[in-house]
Legacy VTK file of the C-alpha trace (Angstrom):
# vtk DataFile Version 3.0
C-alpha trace
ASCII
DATASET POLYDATA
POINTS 239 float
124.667 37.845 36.497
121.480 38.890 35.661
118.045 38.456 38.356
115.272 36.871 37.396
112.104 38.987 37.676
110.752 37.178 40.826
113.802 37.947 42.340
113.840 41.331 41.319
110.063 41.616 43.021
111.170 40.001 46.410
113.980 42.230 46.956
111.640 44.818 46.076
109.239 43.873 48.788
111.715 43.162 51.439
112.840 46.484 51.152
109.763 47.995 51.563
108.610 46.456 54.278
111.618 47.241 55.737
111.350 50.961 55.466
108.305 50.921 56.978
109.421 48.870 59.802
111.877 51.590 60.604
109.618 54.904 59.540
106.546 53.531 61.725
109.696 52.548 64.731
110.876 56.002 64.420
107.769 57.576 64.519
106.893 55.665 67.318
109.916 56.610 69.505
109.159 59.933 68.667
105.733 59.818 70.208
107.300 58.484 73.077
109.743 61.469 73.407
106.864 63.810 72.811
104.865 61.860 75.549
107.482 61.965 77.693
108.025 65.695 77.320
104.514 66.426 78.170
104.399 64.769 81.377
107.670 66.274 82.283
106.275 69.594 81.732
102.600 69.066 83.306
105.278 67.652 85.883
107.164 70.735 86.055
104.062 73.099 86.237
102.561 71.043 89.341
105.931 71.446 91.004
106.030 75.398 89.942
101.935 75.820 91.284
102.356 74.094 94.215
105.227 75.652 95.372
104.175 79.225 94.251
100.921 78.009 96.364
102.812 77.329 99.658
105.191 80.588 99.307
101.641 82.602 99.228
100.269 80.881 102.343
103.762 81.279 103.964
104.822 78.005 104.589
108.435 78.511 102.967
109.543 75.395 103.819
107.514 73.245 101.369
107.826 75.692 98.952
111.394 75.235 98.739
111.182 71.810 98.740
108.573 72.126 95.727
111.017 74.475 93.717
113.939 71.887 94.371
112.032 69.443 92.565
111.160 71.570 89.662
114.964 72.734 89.612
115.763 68.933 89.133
113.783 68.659 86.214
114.527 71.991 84.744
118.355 73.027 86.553
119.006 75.926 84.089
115.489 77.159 84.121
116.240 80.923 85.596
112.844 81.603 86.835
112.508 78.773 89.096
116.303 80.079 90.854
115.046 83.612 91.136
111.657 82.201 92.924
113.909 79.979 94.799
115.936 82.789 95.565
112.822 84.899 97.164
111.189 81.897 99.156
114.509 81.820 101.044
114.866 85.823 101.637
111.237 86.067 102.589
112.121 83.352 105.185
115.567 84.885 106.539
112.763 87.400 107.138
110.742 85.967 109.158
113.134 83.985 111.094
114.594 87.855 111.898
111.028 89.088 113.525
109.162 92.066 113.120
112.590 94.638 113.857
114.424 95.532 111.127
117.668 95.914 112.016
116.657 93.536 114.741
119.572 95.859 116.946
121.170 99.100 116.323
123.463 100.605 118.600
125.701 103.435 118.113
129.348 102.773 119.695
130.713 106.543 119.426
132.639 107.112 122.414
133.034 103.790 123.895
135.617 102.141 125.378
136.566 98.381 123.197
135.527 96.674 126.013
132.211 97.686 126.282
131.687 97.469 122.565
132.342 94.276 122.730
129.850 93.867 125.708
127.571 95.702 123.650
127.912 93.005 120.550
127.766 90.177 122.888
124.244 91.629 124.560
122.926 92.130 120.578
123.865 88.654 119.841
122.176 87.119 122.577
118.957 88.426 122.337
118.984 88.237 118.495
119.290 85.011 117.787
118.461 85.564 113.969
118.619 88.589 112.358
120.239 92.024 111.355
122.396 93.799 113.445
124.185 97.533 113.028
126.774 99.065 114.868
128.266 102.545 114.158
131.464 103.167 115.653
133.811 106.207 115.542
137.384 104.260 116.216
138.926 101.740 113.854
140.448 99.707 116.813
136.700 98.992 117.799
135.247 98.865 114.356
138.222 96.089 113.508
137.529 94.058 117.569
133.815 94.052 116.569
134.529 92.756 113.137
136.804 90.235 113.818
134.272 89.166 117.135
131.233 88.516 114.748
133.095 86.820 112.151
134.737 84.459 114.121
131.139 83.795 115.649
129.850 82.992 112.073
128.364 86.201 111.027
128.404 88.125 108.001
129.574 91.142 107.679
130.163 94.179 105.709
131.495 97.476 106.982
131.395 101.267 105.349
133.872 103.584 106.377
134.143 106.752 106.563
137.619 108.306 107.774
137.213 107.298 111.182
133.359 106.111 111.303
132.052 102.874 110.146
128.746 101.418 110.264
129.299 97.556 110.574
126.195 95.498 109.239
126.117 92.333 110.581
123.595 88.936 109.970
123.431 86.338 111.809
121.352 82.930 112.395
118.767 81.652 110.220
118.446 84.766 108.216
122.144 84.775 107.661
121.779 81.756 106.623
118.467 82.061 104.115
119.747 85.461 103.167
123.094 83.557 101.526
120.791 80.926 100.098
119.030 83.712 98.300
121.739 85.679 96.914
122.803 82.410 95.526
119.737 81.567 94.031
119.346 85.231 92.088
123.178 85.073 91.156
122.600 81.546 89.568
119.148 83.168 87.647
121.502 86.241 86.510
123.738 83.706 85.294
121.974 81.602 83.361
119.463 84.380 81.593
121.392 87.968 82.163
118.514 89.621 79.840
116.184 88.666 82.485
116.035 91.905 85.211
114.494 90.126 88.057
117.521 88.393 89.611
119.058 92.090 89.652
116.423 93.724 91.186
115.628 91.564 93.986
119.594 90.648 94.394
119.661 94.948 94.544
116.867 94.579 96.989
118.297 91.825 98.993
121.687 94.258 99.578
120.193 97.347 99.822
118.195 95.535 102.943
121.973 94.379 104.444
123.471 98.104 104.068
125.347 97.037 100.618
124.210 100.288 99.299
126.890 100.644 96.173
126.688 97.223 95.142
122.549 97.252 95.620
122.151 100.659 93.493
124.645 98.842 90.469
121.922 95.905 90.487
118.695 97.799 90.638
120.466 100.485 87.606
120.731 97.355 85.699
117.594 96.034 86.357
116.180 99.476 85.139
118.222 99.080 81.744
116.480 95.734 81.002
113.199 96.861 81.872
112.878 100.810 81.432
109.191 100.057 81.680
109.645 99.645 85.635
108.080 103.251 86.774
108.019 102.484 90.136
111.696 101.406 89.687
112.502 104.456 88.188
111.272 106.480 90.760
113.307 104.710 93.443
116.825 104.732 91.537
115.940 108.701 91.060
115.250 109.113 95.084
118.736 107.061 95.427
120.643 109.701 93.665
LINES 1 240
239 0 1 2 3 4 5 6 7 8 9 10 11 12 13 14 15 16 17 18 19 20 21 22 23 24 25 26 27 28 29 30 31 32 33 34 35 36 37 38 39 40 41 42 43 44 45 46 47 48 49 50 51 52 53 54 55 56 57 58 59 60 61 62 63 64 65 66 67 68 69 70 71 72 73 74 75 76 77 78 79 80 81 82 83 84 85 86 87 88 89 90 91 92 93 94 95 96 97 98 99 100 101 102 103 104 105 106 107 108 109 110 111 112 113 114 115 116 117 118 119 120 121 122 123 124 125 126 127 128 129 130 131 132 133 134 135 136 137 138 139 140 141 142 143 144 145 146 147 148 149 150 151 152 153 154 155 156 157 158 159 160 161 162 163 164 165 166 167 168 169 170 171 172 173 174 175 176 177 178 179 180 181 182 183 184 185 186 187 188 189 190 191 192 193 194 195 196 197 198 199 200 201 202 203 204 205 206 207 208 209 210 211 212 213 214 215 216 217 218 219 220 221 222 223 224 225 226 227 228 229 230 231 232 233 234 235 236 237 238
């Protein structure tokens, strides 16, 4: 059947103003979008000053709560988990106090017994911190590890035939410490070109007596930034 020409012209029409119904709705929801974007990102940047604000003046608990928020906008954003990660070692800090190890006592030559005393006199009056033992018998190294754990520490031992040096954390800054090495191991994850998780994860262990597993992090820290001088010169004192 063939259309008459003022047929022809409305279909014509209708389909034009059509199209441009849907380019000018499109182009609409796209400024939207874009609009949307920018406020989540002015957003995200308040979030990231104010919290990088409060870590500078100290007050670590707001900026952890400012760096949660951020996170919620941007979760695999691997900057704002390594920052996270240092707000909460810089506060296992200072919940630890101005001692670092906050106790170290050397066990050679005593009985279990008064290990044991000796651990329960540490734990006591540190009720947050870092605490060392170094013990020449395996039956007091093992009482002592098994007596922390049980109260909630964290521990890691190095032996040595005989000797160990037991490094134990407890309290807050056991507490913040995990949070931290958390934090950096979720940055590592999501960005592994990017050295700062590795360095301050190195950092973080080195600090707890993880010396092996601190000098592997800080080695590949170096490899993604061989620019790191000062780096450099503290790997080459470590060997």
């Amino acid at each position: 059947m063939r259309l008459q020409l003022p047929t022809v012209i409305c279909v014509c029409v209708s389909l034009i103003i059509m199209i441009t119904l849907i380019v000018f709705m499109n182009a609409n929801e796209e400024g939207v979008n874009r609009e949307a974007v920018n406020v989540e990102s002015e957003e995200f940047k308040m979030a990231r000053d104010h919290a990088a604000d409060a870590f500078n003046a100290k007050r670590f608990t707001q900026a952890i709560e400012h760096y949660k928020v951020a996170l919620r906008m941007r979760p695999e954003n691997a900057y704002v988990h390594n920052d996270l990660g240092a707000t909460y070692y810089e506060f296992g800090l200072l919940h630890a106090g101005p001692n670092w190890p906050s106790w170290d006592s050397d066990l050679s030559g005593r009985t279990v017994a008064e290990a044991l005393r000796e651990l329960q006199t540490a734990t006591t009056q540190t009720a947050s911190g870092y605490i060392v033992f170094r013990s020449d018998s395996p039956e007091t190294t093992k009482e002592i590890q098994d007596k922390a754990r049980a109260a909630g520490a964290r521990i890691h031992t190095d032996t040595f035939e005989n000797n160990a040096e037991i490094h134990i954390l407890i309290g807050k800054t056991k507490e913040f410490f995990m949070k931290a090495e958390s934090a950096y191991l979720q940055a590592k994850d999501i960005k592994p070109s990017y050295p700062k998780p590795y360095l301050n994860l190195g950092a973080l262990y080195m600090k707890i007596g993880q010396r092996n597993a601190a000098v592997d992090l800080l080695e590949n820290a170096y490899r993604l930034d061989p620019r790191d001088k000062e780096l450099e010169e503290y790997l080459n004192q470590l060997r």
